[in-house]
DOMI-795597 format. One record per residue: residue number from 1; residue in one letter; x, y, z of N, C-alpha, C, O in turn. Coordinates in pm, whole numbers, plus 50000, padded with zeros to 5 digits. Layout:
 seq type  n.c1  n.c2  n.c3 ca.c1 ca.c2 ca.c3  c.c1  c.c2  c.c3  o.c1  o.c2  o.c3
 NUM    a     X     Y     Z     X     Y     Z     X     Y     Z     X     Y     Z
...
***
This chain:
 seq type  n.c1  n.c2  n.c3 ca.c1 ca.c2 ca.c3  c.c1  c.c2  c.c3  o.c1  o.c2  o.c3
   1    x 56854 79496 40480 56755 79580 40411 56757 79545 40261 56863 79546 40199
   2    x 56633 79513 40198 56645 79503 40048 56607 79610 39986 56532 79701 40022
   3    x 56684 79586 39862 56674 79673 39781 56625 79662 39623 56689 79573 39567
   4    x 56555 79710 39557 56505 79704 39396 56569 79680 39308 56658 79759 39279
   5    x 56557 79608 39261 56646 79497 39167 56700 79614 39032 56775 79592 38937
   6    x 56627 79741 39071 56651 79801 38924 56792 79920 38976 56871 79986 38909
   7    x 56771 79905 39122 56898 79986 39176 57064 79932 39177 57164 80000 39201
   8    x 57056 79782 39143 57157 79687 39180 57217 79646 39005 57325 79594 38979
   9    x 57127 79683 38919 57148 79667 38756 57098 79779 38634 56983 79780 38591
  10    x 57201 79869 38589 57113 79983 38522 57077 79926 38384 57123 79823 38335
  11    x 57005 79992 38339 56898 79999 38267 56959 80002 38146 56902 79939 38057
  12    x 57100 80082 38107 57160 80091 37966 57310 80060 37971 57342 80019 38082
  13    x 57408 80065 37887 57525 80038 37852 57608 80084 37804 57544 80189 37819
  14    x 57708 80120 37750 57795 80214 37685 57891 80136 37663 57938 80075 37759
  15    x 57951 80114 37522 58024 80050 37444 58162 80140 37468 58163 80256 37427
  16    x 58251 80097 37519 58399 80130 37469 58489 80193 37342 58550 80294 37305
  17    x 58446 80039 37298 58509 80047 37145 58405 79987 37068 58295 79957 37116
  18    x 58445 79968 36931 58396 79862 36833 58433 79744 36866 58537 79716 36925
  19    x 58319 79641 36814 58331 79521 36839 58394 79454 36696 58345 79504 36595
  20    x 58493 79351 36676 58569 79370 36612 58485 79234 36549 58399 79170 36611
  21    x 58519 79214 36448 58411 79075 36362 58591 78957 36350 58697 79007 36312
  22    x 58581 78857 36377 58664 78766 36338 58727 78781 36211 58645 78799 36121
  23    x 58835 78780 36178 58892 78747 36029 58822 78603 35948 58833 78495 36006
  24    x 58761 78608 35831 58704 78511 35789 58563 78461 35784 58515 78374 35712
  25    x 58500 78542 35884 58349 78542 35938 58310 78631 35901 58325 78746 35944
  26    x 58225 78574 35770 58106 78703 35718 57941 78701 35741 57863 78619 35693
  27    x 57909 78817 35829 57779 78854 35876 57669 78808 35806 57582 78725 35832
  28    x 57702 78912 35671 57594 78895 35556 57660 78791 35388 57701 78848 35287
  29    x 57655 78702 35398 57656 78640 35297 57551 78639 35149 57455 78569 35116
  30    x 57597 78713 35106 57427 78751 34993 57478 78631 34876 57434 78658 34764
  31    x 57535 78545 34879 57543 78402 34774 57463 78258 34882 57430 78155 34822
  32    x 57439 78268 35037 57400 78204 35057 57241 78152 35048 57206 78037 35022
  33    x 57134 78291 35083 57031 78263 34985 56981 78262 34895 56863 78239 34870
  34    x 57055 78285 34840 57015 78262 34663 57054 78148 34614 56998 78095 34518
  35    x 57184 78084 34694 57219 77895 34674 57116 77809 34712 57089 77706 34649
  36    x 57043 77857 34839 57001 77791 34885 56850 77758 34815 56785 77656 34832
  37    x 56817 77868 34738 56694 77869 34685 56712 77836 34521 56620 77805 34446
  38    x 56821 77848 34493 56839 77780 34355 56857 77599 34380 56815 77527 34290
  39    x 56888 77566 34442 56932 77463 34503 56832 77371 34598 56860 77257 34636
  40    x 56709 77445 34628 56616 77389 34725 56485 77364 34577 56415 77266 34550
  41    x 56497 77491 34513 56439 77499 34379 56452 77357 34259 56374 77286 34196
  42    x 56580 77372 34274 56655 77215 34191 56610 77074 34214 56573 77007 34117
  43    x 56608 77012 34358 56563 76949 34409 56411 76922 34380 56367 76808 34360
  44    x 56315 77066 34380 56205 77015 34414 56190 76968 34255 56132 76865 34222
  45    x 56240 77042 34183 56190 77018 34027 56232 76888 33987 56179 76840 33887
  46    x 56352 76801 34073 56415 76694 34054 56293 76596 34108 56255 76488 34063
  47    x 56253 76660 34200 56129 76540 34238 56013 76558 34238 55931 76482 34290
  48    x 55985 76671 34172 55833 76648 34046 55860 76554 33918 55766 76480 33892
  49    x 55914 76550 33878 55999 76456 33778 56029 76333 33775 56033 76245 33688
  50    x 56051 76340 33896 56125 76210 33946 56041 76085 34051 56043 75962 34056
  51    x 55982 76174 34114 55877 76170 34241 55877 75992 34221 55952 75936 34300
  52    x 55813 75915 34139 55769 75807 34090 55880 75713 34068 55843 75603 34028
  53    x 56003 75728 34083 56132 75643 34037 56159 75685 34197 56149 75584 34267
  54    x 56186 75793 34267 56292 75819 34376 56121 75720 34520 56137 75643 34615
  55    x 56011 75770 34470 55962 75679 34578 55964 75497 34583 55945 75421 34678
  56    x 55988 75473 34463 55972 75334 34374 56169 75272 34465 56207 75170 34523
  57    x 56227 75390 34431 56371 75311 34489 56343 75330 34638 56391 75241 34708
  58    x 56267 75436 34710 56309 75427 34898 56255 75313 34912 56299 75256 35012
  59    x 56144 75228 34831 56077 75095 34859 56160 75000 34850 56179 74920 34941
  60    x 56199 74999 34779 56309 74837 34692 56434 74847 34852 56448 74766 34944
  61    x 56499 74969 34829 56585 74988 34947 56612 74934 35078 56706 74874 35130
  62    x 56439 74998 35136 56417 74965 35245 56407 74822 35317 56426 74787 35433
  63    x 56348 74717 35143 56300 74604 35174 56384 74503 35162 56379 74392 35214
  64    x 56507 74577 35049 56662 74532 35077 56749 74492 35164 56812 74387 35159
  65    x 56756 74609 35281 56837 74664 35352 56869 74510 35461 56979 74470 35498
  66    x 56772 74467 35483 56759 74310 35578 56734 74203 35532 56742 74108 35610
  67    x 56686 74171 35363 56688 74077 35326 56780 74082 35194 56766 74165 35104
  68    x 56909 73945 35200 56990 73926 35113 56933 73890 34942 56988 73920 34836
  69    x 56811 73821 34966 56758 73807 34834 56711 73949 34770 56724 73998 34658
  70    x 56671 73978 34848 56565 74133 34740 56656 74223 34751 56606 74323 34701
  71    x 56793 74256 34799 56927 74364 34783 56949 74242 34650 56876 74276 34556
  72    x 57030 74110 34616 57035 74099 34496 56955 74071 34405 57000 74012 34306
  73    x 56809 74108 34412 56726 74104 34319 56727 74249 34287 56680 74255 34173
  74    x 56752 74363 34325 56714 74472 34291 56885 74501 34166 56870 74588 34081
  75    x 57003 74439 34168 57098 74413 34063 57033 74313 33962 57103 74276 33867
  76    x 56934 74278 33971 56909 74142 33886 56783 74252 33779 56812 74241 33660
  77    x 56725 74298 33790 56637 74447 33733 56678 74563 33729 56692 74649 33816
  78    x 56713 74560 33549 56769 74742 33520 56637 74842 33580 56654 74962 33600
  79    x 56529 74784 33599 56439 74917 33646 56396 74941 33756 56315 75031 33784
  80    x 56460 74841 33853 56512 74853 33983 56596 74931 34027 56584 75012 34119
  81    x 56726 74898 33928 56832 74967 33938 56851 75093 33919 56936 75154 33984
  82    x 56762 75163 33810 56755 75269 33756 56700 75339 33865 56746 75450 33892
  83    x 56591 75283 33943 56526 75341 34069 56580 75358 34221 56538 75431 34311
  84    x 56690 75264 34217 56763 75301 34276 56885 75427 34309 56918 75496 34406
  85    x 56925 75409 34176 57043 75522 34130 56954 75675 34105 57012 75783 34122
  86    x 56816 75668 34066 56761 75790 34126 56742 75843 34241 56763 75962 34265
  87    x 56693 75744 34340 56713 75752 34475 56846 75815 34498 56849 75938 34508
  88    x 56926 75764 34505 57048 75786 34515 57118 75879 34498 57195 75922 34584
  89    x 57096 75944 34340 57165 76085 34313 57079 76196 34380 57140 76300 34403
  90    x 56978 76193 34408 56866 76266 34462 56927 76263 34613 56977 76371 34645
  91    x 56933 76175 34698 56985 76169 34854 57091 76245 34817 57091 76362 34854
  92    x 57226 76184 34721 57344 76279 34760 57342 76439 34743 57424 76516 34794
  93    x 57217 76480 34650 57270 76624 34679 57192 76664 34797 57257 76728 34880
  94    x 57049 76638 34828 57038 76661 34957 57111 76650 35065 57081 76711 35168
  95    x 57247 76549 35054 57282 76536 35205 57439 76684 35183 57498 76763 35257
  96    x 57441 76649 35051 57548 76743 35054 57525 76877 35076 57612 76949 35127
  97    x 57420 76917 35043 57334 77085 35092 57258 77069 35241 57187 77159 35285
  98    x 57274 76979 35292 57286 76963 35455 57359 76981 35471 57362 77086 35534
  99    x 57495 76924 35446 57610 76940 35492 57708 77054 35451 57803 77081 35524
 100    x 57688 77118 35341 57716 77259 35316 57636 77380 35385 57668 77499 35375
 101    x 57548 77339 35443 57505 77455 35546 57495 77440 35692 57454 77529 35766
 102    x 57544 77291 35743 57619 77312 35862 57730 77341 35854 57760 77417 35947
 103    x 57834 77313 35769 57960 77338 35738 57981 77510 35746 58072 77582 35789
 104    x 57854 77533 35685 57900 77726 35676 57845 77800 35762 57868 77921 35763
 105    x 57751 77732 35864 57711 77777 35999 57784 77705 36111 57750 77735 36226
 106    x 57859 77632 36097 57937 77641 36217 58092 77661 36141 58180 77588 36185
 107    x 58123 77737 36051 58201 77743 36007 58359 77633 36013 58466 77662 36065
 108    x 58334 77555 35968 58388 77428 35920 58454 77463 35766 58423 77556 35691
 109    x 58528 77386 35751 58567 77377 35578 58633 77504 35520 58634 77542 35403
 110    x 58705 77580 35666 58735 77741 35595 58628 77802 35586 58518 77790 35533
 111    x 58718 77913 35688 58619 78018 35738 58595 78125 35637 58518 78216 35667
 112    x 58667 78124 35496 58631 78200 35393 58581 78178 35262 58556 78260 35174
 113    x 58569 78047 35260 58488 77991 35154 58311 78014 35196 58260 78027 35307
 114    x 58243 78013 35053 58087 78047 35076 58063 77948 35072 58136 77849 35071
 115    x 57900 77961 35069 57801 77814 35050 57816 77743 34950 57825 77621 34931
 116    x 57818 77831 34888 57843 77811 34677 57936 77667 34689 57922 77550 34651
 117    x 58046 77752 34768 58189 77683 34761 58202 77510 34792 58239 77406 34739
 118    x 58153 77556 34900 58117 77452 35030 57987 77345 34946 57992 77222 34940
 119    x 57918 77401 34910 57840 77268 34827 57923 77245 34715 57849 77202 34625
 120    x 57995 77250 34691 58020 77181 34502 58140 77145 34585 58192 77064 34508
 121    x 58215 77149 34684 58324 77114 34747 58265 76938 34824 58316 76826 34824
 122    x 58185 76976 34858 58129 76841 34961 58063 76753 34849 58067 76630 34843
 123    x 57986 76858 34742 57917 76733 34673 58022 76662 34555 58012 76552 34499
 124    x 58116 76756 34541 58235 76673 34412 58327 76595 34466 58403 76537 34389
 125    x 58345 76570 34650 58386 76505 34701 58311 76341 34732 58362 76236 34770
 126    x 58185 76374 34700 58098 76251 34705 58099 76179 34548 58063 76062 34535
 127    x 58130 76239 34465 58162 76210 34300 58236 76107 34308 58228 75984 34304
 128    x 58359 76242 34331 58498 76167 34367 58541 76029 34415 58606 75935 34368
 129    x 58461 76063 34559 58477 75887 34614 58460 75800 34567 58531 75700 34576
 130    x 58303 75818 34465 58231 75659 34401 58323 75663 34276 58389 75562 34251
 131    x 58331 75759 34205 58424 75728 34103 58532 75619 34112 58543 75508 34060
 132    x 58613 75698 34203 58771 75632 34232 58760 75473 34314 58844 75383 34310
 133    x 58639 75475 34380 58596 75351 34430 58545 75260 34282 58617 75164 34254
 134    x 58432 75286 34195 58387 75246 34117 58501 75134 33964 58479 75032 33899
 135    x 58656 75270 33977 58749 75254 33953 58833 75145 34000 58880 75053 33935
 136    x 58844 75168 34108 58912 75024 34181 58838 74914 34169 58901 74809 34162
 137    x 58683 74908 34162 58649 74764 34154 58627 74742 33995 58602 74623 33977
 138    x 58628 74780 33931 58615 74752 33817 58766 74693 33795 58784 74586 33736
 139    x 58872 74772 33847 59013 74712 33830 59059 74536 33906 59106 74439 33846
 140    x 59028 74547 34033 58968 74402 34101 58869 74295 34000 58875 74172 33999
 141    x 58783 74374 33922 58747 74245 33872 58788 74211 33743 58762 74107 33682
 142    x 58839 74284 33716 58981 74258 33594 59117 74175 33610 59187 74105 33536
 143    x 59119 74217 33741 59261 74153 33734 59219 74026 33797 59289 73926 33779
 144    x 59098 74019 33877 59006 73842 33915 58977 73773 33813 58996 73652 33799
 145    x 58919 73867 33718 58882 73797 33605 58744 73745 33641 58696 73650 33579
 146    x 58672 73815 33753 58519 73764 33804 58477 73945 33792 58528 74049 33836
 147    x 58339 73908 33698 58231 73995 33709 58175 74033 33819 58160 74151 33850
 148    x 58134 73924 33895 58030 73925 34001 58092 74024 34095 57998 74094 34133
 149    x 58209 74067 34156 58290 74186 34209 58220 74318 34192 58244 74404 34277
 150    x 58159 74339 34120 58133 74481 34064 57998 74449 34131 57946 74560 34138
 151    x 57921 74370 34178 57811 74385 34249 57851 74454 34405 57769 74471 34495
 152    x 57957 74481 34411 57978 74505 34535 57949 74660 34539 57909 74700 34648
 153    x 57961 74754 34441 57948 74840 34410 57873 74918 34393 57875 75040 34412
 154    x 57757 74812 34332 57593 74879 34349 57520 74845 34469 57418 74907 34495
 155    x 57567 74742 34555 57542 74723 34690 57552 74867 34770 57473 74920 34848
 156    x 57655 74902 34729 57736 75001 34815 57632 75089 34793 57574 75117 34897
 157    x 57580 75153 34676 57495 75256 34675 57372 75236 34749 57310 75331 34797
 158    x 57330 75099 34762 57205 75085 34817 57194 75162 35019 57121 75236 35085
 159    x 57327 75074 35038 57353 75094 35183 57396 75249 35238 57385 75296 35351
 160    x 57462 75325 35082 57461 75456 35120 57365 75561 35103 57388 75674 35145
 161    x 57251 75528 35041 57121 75562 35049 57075 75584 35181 57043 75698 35217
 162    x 57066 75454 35282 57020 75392 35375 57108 75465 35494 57090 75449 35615
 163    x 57190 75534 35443 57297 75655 35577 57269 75738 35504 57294 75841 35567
 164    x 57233 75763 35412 57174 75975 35355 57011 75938 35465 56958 76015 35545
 165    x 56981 75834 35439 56840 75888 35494 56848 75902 35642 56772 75983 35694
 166    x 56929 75833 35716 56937 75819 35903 57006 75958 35864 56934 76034 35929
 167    x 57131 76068 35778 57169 76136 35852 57047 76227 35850 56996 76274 35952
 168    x 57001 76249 35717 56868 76365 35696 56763 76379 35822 56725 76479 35884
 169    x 56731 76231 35835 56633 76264 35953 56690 76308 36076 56616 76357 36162
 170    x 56855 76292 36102 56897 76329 36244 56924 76484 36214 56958 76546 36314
 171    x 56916 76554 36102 56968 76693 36107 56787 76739 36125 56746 76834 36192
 172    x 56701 76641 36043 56523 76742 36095 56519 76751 36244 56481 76848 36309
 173    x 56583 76591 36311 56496 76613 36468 56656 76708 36532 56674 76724 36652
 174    x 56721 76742 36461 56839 76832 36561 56774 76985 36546 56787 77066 36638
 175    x 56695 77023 36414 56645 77145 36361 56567 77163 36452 56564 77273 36507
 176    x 56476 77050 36494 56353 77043 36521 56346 77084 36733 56254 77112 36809
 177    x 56451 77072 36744 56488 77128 36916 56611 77218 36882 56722 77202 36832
 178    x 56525 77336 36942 56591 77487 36937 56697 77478 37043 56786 77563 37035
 179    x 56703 77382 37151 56833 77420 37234 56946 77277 37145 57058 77311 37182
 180    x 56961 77180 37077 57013 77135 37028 57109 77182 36947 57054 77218 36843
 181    x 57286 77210 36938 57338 77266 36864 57355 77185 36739 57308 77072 36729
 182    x 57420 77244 36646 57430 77158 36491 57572 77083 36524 57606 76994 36446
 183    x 57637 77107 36610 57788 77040 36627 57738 76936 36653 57823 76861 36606
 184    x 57629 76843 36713 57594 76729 36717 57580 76642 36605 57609 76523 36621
 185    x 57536 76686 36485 57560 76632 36335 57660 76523 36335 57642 76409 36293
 186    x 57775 76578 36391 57887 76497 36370 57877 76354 36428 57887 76250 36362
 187    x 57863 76361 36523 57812 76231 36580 57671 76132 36552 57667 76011 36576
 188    x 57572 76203 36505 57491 76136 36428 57505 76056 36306 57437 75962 36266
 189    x 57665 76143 36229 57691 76071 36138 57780 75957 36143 57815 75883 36050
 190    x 57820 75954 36296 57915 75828 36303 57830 75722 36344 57837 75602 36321
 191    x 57750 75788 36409 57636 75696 36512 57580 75583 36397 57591 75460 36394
 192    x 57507 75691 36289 57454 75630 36197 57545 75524 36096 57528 75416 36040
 193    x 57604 75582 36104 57737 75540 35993 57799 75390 36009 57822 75330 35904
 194    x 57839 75303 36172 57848 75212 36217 57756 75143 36183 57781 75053 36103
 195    x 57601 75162 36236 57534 75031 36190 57532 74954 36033 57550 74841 35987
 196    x 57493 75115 35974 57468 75055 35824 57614 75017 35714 57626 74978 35597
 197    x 57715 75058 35834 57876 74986 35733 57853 74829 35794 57874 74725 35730
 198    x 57797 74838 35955 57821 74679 35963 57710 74561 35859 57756 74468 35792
 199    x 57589 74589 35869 57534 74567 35751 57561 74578 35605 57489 74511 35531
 200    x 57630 74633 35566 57728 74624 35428 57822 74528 35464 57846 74440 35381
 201    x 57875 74528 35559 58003 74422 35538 57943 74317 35534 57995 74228 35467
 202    x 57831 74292 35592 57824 74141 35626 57750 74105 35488 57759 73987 35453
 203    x 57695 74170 35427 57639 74171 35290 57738 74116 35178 57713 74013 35116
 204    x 57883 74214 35150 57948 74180 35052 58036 74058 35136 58122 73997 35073
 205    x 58010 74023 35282 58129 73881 35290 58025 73789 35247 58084 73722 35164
 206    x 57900 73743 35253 57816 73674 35225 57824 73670 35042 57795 73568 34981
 207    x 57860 73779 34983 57909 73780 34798 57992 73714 34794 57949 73604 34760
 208    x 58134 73711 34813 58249 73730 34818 58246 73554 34853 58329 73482 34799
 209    x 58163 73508 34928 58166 73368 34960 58131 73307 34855 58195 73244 34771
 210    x 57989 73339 34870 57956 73272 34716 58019 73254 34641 58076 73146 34637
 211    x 58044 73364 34529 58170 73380 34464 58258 73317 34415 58283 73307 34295
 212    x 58343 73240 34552 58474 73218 34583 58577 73266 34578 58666 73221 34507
 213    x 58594 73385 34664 58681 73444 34658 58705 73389 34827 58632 73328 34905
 214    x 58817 73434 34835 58898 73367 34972 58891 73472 35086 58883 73588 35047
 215    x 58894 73450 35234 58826 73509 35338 58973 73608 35343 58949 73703 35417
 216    x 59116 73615 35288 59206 73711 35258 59185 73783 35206 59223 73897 35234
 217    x 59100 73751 35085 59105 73871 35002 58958 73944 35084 58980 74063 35111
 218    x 58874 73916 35110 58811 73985 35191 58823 74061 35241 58786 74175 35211
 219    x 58902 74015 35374 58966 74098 35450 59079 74238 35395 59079 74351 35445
 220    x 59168 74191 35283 59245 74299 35189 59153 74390 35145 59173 74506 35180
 221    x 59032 74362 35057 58925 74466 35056 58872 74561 35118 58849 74678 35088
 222    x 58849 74474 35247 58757 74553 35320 58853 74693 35406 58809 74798 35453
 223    x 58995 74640 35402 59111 74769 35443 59116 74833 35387 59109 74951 35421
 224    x 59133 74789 35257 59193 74916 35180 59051 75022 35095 59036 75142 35069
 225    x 59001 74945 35083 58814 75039 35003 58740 75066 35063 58660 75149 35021
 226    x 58722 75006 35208 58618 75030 35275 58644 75092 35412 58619 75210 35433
 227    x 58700 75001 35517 58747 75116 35627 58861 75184 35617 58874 75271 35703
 228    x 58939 75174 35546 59020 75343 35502 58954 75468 35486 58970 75563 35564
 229    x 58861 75469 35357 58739 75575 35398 58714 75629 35498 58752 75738 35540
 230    x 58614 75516 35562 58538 75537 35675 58681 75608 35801 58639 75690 35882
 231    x 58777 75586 35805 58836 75615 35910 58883 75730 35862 58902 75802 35960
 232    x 58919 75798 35741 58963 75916 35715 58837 76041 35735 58844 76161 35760
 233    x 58711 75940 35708 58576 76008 35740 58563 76051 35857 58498 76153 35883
 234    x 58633 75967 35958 58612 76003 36120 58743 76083 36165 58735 76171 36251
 235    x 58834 76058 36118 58955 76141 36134 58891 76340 36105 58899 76424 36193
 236    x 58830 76369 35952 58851 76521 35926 58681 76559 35996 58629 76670 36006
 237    x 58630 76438 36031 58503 76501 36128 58537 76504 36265 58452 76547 36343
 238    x 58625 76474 36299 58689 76500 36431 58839 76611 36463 58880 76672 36562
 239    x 58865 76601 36378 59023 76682 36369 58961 76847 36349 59039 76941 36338
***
């Protein structure tokens, strides 16, 4: 004999107790939209301003990215360069206010730090890197006693342009499907991250030849400045 689906499931509920909120997990964050809009605000005013240098570098970039002559022609023109490094500072804070608001929606990076936190944390960590990188090669080509070393450097920015833009577009089309979680990020950024390091490498061994620098020291480079990073990168996005 059947019976009415409304006899087999009632209609209301009754709570026990209180539902208890996690230690560290806050509901209402009132610093996160107001970061987000000082900060989305920043940007846009950065590229009314800018609009004309940051579209001028995604060109040079793009046309870079596969041909070895026009990546070192765009070091061979300060107003290339300049268009580049706008590009550039422009991608990193965008990727870092991507990544400060997956970080604080899937709560990553400490569960009690804010957005606030979490962006000037991720983006002074992107400082950091080029600095201390920027540092070391400037020290390499001191103690080489070859200039041409330090091209490796503005290479580097070109190719990390070229992974702000694959991750940006993989966080629109992850936004962009409502059953897609944001924990997938992570893997977009490795996904992405492989091709355009293997294209950098093969870029600065093709310098490095020229050059004459020796296929050792290459290889010593590429351990200690380049996949050290990258593997500590995959280590605290996985751990």
């Amino acid at each position: 004999m059947s019976r009415p689906i409304e006899e087999l499931w009632s209609g209301s509920c009754n709570a026990l107790q209180e539902i208890e909120v996690p230690a560290g997990i806050s509901l209402g964050d009132p610093y996160r939209d107001i970061t987000n809009v000082i900060i989305i605000s920043a940007l846009v005013i950065y590229l009314l301003f800018a609009h004309r240098r940051i579209v001028k570098g995604l060109s040079i970039v793009l046309q870079g990215i596969f041909n070895h002559k026009k990546l070192l022609g765009i070091e061979a023109q300060s107003n290339l360069q300049i268009c580049r490094n706008t590009l550039f500072s422009f991608l990193t804070i965008c990727t870092s206010f991507v990544f400060a608001n997956i970080a604080y929606a899937t709560k990553t990076i400490g569960y009690g730090y804010t957005l606030p936190v979490r962006f000037a944390g991720i983006l002074g960590t992107f400082v950091i890197y080029f600095a201390l990188k920027d540092i070391s090669i400037r020290f390499l080509a001191w103690l080489n006693k070859k200039n041409a070393i330090k091209l490796v450097l503005k290479i580097n920015c070109t190719y990390t342009c070229i992974w702000y833009i694959l991750v940006l577009c993989c966080f629109i089309a992850i936004k962009s499907i409502s059953s897609a979680p944001m924990g997938n990020m992570r893997y977009c950024m490795v996904f992405s991250l492989l091709p355009v390091a293997l294209l950098y490498f093969f870029s600065i061994f093709r310098i490095f030849l020229q050059k004459g620098f020796s296929h050792f020291f290459y290889i010593l480079y590429l351990c200690t400045l380049e996949i050290l990073p990258i593997a500590m990168l995959l280590y605290l996005n996985f751990s």
